[in-house]
C-alpha positions as CSV (number, residue, x, y, z in Angstrom):
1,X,-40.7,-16.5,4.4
2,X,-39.6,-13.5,2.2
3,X,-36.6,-11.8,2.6
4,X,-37.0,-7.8,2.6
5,X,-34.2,-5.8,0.8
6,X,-34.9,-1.9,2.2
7,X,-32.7,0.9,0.0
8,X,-29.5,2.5,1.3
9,X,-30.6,5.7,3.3
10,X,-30.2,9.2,2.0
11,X,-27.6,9.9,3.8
12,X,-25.7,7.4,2.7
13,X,-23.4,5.0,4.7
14,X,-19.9,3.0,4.6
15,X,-19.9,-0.8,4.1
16,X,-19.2,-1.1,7.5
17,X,-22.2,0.7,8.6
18,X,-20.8,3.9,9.7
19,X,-22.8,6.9,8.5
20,X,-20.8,9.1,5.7
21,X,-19.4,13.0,6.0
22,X,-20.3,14.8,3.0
23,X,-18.7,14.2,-0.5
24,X,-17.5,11.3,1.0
25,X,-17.5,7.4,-0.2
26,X,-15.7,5.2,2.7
27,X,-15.4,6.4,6.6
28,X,-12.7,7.5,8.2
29,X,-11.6,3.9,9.5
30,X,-12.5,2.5,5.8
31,X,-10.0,4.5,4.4
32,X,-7.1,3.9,6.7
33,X,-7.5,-0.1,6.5
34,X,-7.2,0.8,2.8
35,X,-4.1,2.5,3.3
36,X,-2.2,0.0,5.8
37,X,-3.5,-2.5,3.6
38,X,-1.6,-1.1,0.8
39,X,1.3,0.1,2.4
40,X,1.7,-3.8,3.7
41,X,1.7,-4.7,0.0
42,X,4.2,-2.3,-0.4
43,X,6.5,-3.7,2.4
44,X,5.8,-7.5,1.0
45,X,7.4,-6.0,-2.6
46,X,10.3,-4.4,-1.1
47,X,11.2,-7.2,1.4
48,X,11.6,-9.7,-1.6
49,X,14.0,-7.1,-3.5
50,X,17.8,-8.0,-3.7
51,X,18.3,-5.0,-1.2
52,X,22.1,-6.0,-0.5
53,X,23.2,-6.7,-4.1
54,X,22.0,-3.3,-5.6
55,X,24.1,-0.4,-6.5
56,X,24.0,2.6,-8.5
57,X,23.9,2.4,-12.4
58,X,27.4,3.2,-14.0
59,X,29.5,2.1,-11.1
60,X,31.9,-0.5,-11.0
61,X,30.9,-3.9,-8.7
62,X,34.9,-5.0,-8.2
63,X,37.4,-3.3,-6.5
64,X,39.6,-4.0,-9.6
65,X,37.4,-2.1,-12.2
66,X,36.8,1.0,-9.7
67,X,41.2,1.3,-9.9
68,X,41.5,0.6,-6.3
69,X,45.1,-0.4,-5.6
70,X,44.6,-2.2,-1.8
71,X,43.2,-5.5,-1.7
């Protein structure tokens, strides 16, 4: 038994089979799993970030050093 290995067409087509638009490398559906699949990557980076215990540079973290007379 051989195995037969036939050329991409001229057309050209995505990895998932779909047949290309012009000037294009990925289809339509290719590209947006690309894109959630990055902006999920984004979301797993931020969600391990100290979100709570950040502040702005320069600024004091007490009430003490900011001159604040209440406590």
């Amino acid at each position: 038994m051989t195995d037969q290995v036939f050329p991409p067409e001229e057309e050209g087509t995505c990895e998932c089979g779909a047949l290309l638009e012009e000037g294009r490398t990925s289809c339509f559906k290719c590209r947006a799993r690309a894109r959630w699949l990055r902006r999920q990557v984004g979301r797993r980076i931020a969600a391990r970030r100290p979100g709570g215990t950040r502040r702005p540079a320069g600024r004091p973290s007490r009430k003490a050093e900011a001159g604040v007379s209440w406590t």
